[in-house]
N, C-alpha and C positions, 0 to 999 in steps of 0.2 A: 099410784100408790096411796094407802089410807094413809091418813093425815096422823093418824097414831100412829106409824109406824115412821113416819117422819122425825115428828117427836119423839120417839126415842132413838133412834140414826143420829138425830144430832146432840142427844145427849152422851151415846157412845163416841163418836169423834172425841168430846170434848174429856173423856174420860180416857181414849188413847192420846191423846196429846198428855194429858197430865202426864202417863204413865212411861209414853216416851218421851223425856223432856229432849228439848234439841242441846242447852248445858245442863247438865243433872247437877243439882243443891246436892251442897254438904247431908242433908236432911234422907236425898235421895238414895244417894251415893251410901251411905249407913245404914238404911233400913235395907239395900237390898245385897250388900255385899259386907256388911257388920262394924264392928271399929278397924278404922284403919289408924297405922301408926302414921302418916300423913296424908296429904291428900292430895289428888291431880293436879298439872293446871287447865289451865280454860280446855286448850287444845285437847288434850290428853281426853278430856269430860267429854266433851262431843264425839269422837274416834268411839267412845265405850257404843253411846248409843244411836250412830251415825247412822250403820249399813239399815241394821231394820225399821231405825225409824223413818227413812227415804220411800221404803218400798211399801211401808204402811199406807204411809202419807201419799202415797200415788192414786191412791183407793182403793173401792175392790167393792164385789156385793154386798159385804158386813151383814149375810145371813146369820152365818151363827151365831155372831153375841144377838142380833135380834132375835133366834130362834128363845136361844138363853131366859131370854125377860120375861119373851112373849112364854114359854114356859111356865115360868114364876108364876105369874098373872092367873094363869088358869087356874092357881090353887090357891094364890093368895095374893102377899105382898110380893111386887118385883122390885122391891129397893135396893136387897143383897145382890142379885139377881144383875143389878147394871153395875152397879158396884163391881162386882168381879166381870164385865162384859170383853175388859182387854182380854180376858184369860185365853176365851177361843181362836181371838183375830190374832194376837201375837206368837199362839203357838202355830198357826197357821201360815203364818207368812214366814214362819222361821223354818218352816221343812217347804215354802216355795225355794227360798236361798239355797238350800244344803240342795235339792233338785234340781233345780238349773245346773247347779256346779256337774253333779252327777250326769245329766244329759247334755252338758254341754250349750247349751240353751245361750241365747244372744240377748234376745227380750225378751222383757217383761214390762207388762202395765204402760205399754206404750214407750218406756225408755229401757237404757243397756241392763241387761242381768246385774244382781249387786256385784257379783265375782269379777263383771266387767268395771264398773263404775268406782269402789273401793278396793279394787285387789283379792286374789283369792284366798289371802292370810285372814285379810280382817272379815271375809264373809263366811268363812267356816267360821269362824270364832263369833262374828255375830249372829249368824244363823243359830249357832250352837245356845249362847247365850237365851234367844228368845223362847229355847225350851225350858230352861230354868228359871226365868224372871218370873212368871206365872204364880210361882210357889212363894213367891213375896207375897203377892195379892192376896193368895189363903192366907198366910202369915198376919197379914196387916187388919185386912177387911171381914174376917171370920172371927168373933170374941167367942163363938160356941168352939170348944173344942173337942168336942164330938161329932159336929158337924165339919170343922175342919180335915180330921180323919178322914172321915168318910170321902171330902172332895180329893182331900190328897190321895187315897186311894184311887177312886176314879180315874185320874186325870195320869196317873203312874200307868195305870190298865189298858189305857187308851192310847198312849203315846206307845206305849210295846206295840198295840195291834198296828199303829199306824207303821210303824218299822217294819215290820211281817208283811206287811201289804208291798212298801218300795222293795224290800230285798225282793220278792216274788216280780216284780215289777221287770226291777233290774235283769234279774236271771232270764227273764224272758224274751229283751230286746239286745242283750250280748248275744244271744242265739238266732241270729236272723230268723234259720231254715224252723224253729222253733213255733208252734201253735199250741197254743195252752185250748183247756177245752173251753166253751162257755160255761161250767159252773165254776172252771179254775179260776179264771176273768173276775165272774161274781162276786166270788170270793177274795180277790185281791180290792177287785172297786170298794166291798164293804170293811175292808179294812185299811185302806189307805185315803179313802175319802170320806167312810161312812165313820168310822172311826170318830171325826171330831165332830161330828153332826151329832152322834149320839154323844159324846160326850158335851154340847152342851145341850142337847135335852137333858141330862143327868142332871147336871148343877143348874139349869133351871127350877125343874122340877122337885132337887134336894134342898133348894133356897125357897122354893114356895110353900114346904111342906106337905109336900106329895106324899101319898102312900108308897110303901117300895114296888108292889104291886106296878100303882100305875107308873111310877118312875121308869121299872124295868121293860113297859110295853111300849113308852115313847122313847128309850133310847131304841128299841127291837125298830120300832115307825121313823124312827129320823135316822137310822144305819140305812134303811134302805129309802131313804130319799136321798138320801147322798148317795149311794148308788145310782139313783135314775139322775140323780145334776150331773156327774160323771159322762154318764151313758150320752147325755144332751149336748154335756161340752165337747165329746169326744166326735157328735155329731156335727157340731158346729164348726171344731178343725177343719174339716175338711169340704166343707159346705161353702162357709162363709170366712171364715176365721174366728177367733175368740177375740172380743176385746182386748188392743193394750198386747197383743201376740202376733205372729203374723201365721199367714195360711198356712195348713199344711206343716207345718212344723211338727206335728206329729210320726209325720213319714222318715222325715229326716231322724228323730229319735229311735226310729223302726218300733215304735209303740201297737201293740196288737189287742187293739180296741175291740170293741163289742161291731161296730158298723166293719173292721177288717175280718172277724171271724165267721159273720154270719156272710159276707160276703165271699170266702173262701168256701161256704157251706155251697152258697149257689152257685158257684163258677167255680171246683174242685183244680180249673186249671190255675187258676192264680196263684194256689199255695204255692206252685213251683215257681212262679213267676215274682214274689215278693217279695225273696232276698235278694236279687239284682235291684229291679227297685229299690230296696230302703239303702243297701251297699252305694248305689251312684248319688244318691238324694245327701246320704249321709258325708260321703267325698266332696259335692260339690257344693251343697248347702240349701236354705229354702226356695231358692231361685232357677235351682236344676231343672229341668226337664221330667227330670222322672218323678219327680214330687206331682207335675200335674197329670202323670201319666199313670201313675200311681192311684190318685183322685179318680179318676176319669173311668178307670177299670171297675172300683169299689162301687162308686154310684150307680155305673151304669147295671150294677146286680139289682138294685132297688135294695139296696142293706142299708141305705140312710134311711130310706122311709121306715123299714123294719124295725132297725134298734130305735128309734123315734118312739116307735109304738108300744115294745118295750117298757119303755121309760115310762110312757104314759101309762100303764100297767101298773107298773111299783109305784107310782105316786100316787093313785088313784087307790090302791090297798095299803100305801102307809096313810093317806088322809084320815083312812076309816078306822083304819087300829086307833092314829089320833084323837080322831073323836070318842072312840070309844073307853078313851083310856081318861079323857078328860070329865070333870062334872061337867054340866051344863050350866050355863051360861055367857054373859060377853066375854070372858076369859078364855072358855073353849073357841068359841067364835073366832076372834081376835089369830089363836095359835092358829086357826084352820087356814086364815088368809096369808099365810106366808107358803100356802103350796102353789097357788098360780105363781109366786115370784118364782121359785123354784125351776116352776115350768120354763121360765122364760117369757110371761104375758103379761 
């Protein structure tokens, strides 16, 4: 990894830690929920910001507030830019919570689901919350209030498509016998993942003083790189596993990925054969039988290598949008080497 982007990885930690404190100040406690007629005690403070700060704190890639800076950078200053960096990682881990709950999900990041860990009361509501903290940060860290606008806008814009993208999600994994097409797919990937990719290229590039022009071509370039991260992780389920997840666990959700549908394309008998699979996988758990038998059919079409390829397609055509949408110099630069990360190299 460049050693800049190190340096700013560890400037974001330390900007998600302030922002999720483990006992939130009086100070905290006021700027993001207003005057209160008393105030918590200790316990009570921590319960507020418990579920999401656990799961933050677990880690994660922290692409997107990097994407965010490294944005900034390309057109100017990125000091606003890390300043708002919790904004993408927090709304992002708040629709992992409210998701697991949704699919039923065991883990995450290596330990129990928050729903498991805190109860399912306090992870809807914390989940819930870490969509609205966000709008503190405009609130606090934005004195333009015309650029404030504008991000509030965005970030309202973004969080609908991200919604539109899970409901479509959902509607399609309660329907076993159900195959969405590949542009249907596409279309949910770039709005349930591609969504906050582009949204912080947006507020990178509205905190750097980007053109709207070029604003509007890198959030178009970072909607479908989050597409192709999707498409790679949804690879990697069933390959290897994901990080911090365990194998397969996509099957048990009956999740109908980019590598299940082009491999239904090549082996037409699968389709029929997939809702007993995900039905037993989903009954009996990640450990069933039919999860690896499941696996075994998909690969053996060559649709991992496919959607792989794929992937490597849309990255390779949002670099270049990227580039193109950037001025030149170490700032362009700088944004382009966050697409091998993407890739996974």
């Amino acid at each position: 990894m460049r050693p800049e982007y190190t340096e700013i990885l560890a400037k974001i930690e330390a900007e998600l830690t302030r922002e999720l404190p483990e006992t939130p100040a009086d100070g905290w406690l006021e700027s993001r929920f207003g005057p209160l007629a008393s105030l918590p005690n200790e316990a009570d403070r921590q319960a507020v910001t418990a579920p999401g700060r656990e799961l933050v704190l677990r880690g994660g890639k922290r692409w997107r507030p990097l994407l965010q800076v490294l944005c900034a950078r390309a057109f100017g200053s990125g000091d606003l830019a890390l300043a708002l960096a919790p904004l993408p990682e927090i709304v992002h881990n708040g629709t992992l919570i409210v998701d697991d709950i949704e699919d039923g999900a065991e883990v995450r990041r290596g330990g129990p689901a928050v729903h498991l860990a805190h109860g399912l009361d306090a992870a809807v509501n914390g989940g819930n919350l870490m969509y609205f903290l966000p709008l503190a940060l405009l609130e606090d860290r934005v004195p333009d209030p015309v650029l404030r606008a504008r991000l509030y806008g965005a970030y309202a814009a973004q969080l609908r498509r991200v919604h539109l993208g899970q409901a479509l999600d959902i509607a399609w994994h309660r329907d076993p016998g159900r195959l969405p097409s590949e542009p249907e797919y596409l279309l949910m990937c770039s709005l349930k993942t591609g969504a906050l990719s582009g949204l912080a290229a947006r507020i990178g590039a509205l905190c750097g003083g980007a053109p709207d022009a070029a604003a509007d071509a890198l959030v178009r370039a970072f909607e479908e790189a989050g597409v192709a991260f999707q498409i790679l992780d949804d690879v990697r389920n069933l390959r290897t596993g994901n990080p911090g997840k365990e194998r397969g666990d996509d099957i048990v959700e009956g999740k109908k990925s980019l590598p299940v549908l082009r491999a239904c394309a090549r082996d037409p008998s699968l389709a029929g054969r997939l809702p007993g699979f995900f039905g037993r996988a989903k009954a009996g758990g990640v450990r069933d039988p039919a999860v690896e038998e499941a696996v075994a059919a998909i690969s053996a079409t060559g649709a991992l290598e496919e959607a792989e390829a794929e992937a490597a397609g849309l990255l390779a055509r949002a670099e270049a949008a990227a580039g193109t949408a950037c001025p030149p110099g170490p700032g362009r630069e700088s944004l382009l080497g966050i697409f091998p990360l993407l890739a996974g190299k």
